[in-house]
C-alpha positions as CSV (number, residue, x, y, z in Angstrom):
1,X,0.0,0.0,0.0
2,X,1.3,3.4,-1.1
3,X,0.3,6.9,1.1
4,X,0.1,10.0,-0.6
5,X,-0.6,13.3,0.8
6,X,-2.1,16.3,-1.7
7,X,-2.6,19.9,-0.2
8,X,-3.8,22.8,-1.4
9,X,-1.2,25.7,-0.9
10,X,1.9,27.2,-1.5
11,X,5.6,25.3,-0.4
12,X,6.2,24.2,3.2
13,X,8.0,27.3,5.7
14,X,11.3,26.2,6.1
15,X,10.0,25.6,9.9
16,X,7.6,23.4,8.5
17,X,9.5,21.6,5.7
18,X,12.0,20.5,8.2
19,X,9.3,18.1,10.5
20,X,7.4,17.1,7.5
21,X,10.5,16.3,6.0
22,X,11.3,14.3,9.4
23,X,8.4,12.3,9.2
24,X,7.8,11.9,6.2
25,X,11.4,9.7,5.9
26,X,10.0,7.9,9.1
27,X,6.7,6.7,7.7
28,X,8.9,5.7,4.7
29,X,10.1,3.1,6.8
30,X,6.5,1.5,7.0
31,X,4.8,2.4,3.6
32,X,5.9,4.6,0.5
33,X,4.7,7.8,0.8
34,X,4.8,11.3,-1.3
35,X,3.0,14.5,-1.1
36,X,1.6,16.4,-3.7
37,X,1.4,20.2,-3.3
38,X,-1.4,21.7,-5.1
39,X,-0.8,25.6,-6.3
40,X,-4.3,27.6,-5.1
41,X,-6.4,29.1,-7.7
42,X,-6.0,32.8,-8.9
43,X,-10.1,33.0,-9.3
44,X,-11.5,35.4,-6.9
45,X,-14.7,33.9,-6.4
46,X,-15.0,31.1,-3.1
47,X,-17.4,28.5,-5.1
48,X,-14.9,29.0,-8.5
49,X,-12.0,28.9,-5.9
50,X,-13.8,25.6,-4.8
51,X,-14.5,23.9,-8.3
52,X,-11.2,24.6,-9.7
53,X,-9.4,23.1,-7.0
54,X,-12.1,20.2,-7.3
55,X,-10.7,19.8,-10.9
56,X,-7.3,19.7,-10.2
57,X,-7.5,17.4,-7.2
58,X,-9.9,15.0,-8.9
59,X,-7.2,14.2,-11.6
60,X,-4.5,13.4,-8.8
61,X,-7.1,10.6,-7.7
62,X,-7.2,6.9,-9.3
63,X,-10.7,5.5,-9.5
64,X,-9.7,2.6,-6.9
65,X,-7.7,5.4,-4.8
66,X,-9.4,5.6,-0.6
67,X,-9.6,9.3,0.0
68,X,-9.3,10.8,3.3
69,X,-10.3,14.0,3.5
70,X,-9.5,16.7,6.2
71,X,-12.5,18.7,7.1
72,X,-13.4,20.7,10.1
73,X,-16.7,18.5,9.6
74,X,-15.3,15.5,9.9
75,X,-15.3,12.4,12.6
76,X,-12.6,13.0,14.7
77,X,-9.8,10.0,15.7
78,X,-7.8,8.9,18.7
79,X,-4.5,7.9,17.5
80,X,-5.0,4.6,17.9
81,X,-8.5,5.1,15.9
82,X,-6.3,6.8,13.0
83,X,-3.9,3.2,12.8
84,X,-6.8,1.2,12.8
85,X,-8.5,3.3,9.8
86,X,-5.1,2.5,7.8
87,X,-4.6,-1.1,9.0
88,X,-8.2,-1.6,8.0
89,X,-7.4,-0.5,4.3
90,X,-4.1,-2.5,4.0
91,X,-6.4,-5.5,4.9
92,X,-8.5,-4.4,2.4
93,X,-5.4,-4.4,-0.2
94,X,-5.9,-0.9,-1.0
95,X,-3.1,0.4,-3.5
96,X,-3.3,3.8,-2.2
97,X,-4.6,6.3,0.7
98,X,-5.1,9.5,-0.4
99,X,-5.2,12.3,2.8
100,X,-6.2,15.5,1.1
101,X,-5.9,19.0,3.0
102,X,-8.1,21.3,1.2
103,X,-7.9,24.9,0.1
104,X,-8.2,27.9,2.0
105,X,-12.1,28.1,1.5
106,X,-12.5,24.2,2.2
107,X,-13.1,22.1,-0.7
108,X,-16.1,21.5,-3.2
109,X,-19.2,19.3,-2.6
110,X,-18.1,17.0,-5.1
111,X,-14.7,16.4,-3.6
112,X,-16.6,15.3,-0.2
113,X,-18.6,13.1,-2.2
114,X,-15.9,11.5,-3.4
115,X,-14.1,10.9,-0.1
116,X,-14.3,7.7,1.7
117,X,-13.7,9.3,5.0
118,X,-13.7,12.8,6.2
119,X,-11.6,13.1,9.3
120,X,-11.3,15.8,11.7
121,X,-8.0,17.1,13.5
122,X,-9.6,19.1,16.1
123,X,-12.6,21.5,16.6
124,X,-10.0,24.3,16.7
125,X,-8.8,26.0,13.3
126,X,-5.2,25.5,12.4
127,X,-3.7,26.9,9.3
128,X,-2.9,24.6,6.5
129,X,0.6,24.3,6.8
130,X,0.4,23.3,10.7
131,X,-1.9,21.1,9.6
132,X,0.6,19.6,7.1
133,X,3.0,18.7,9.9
134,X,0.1,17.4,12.5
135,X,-0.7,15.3,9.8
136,X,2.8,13.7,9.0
137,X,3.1,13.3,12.8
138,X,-0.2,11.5,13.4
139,X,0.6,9.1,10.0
140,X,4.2,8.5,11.5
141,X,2.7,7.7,15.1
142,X,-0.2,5.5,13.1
143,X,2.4,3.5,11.6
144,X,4.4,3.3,15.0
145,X,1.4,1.8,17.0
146,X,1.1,-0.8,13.8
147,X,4.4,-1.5,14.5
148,X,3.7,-2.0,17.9
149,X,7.0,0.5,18.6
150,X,7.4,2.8,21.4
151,X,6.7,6.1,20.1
152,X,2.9,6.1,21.0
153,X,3.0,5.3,24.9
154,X,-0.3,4.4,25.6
């Protein structure tokens, strides 16, 4: 099973890069994993913001591709819930997880209709590039409990 991560927004901080970077070579230890950064639209408009990014995003995806999207709607997960989710799909042989971090405005209807899953981080609002790095982390630490390694003390 491959994991790829696509987000909407311009190039990690150098802050940033450095712990996505970090984990991102970790989780490569469990599963082969890549991020995709998707440039924002130039449209003005929120709903043509929306649907452009819908278009761009929908060609990244393979028909047989699991998307997990991050949504402020979304079910939240423990830790442990979050390596469950991905053990489930590797039982499942899934070829690939997609985690998707929207644009600024959120993302189209049709990209939630698309997703398998829609996960929340938090009820609080973190700005996408924080949420990049959570989002390493909590795949890393996923993979870690899997592993049944020491990282996640539980």
């Amino acid at each position: 099973m491959k994991l790829s991560i696509l987000s909407v927004g311009k190039a990690h901080e150098s802050y940033i890069k450095e712990g996505v970077d970090q984990f991102t070579k970790r989780i490569g230890h469990y599963y082969p994993i890549d991020w995709h950064l998707i440039t924002p639209s130039k449209l003005t408009e929120p709903i043509q913001i929306k649907k452009a990014e819908a278009a761009t995003i929908l060609k990244s995806l393979a028909v047989n591709d699991v998307l997990i999207l991050l949504d402020e709607t979304g079910k939240m997960l423990s830790s442990p819930g979050l390596s469950k989710l991905i053990q489930q799909k590797a039982n499942q042989s899934v070829q690939r997880i997609v985690f998707l971090i929207g644009g600024a405005y959120g993302v189209d209807e049709e990209i939630k209709k698309r997703a398998n899953f829609t996960w929340s981080l938090s009820e609080l609002v973190f700005p996408h590039m924080l949420v990049r790095l959570i989002l390493a982390e909590q795949v890393y630490r996923a993979c870690s409990i899997l592993a049944n390694e020491k990282y996640h003390h539980e």
